[in-house]
C-alpha positions, 0 to 999 in steps of 0.5 A, a space after each residue: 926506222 928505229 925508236 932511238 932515230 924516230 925518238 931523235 927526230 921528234 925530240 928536233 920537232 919539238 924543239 923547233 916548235 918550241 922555239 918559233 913559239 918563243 920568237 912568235 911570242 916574243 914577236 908579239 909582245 914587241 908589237 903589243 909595246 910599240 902599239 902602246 907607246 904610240 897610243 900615249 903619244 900625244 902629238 898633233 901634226 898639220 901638214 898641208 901640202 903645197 898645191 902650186 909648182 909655179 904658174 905662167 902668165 898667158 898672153 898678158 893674163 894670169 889665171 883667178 884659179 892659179 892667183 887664188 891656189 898660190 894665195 891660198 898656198 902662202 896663207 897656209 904657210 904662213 900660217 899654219 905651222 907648228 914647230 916640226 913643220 917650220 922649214 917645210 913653210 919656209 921653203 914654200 915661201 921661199 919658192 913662191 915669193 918674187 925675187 925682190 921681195 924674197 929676204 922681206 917675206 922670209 923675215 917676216 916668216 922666221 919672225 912668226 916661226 921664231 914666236 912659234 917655237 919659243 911658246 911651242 905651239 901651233 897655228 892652223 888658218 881657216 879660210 873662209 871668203 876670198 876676195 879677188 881683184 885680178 886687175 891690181 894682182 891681189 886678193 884678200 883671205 878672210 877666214 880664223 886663226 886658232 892656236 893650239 897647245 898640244 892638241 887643245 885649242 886655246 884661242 881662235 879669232 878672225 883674219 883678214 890677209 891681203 896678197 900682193 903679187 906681180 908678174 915676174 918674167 913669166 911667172 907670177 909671184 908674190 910680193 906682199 903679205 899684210 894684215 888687213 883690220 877685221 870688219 865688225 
């Protein structure tokens, strides 16, 4: 090879390098951006997922455990909500509530997300204690309720919600929700 080929050549290579430099450079300044405007985000998302597909009834008997997760499961959507997650609620109320008992739930759910998104905050449901009465198909969910603004709690105080449920074809589903006065 001659000098004025290998000059040619090595001037390529340099070029090339120089260029990669460039975009790994560029690369990781666009990397260093994203990463800061992520850390100066300052949103708070509680997902809870939905725990129940459906439940059967057995012989004329349902299951304390499925009762209690499709309780559970109503509380937490009722509930814990926040305004990025209010039709995720409404579609498990929507899905685990009895058929003529359904618009009623849903009512009362868009009320509660309706307040949610006017005052723009967040609500998380704690529970603590449930009470089990398998013969009436109800159970009562004592646990606290906090309300957060952005990311800062601002009040949290005990609830006491009462489930009702009936079986519906073979299925059970739920039929009512109520606040029940905290004991002190």
């Amino acid at each position: 090879m001659d000098f004025a080929t290998l000059s040619r050549k090595m001037k390529a290579a340099q070029k090339a390098r120089n260029v990669l430099v460039v975009l790994l450079a560029v690369s990781v300044a666009g990397n260093f951006l994203q990463s800061y405007r992520i850390s100066q985000e300052n949103t708070q998302v509680v997902l809870i997922p939905s725990r129940v597909s459906d439940g059967m009834v057995a012989r004329g008997a349902a299951d304390i455990r499925y009762i209690e997760a499709l309780g559970l499961d109503a509380v937490y959507s009722m509930y814990t909500i926040s305004p990025g997650t209010i039709r995720y609620g409404r579609d498990v109320i929507e899905r685990i509530a009895a058929a003529q008992d359904r618009a009623r739930l849903l009512e009362s759910y868009d009320d509660i997300a309706e307040d949610i998104r006017l005052r723009r905050i967040s609500t998380v449901f704690r529970p603590e204690r449930i009470e089990h009465n398998l013969s009436r198909l109800q159970i009562v969910v004592e646990g606290s309720l906090a309300t957060y603004l952005d990311t800062t709690e601002v009040s949290t105080g005990p609830r006491r919600i009462q489930l009702s449920f009936v079986e519906e074809g073979s299925s059970i589903r739920l039929s009512r929700m109520d606040l029940l006065e905290v004991e002190k």
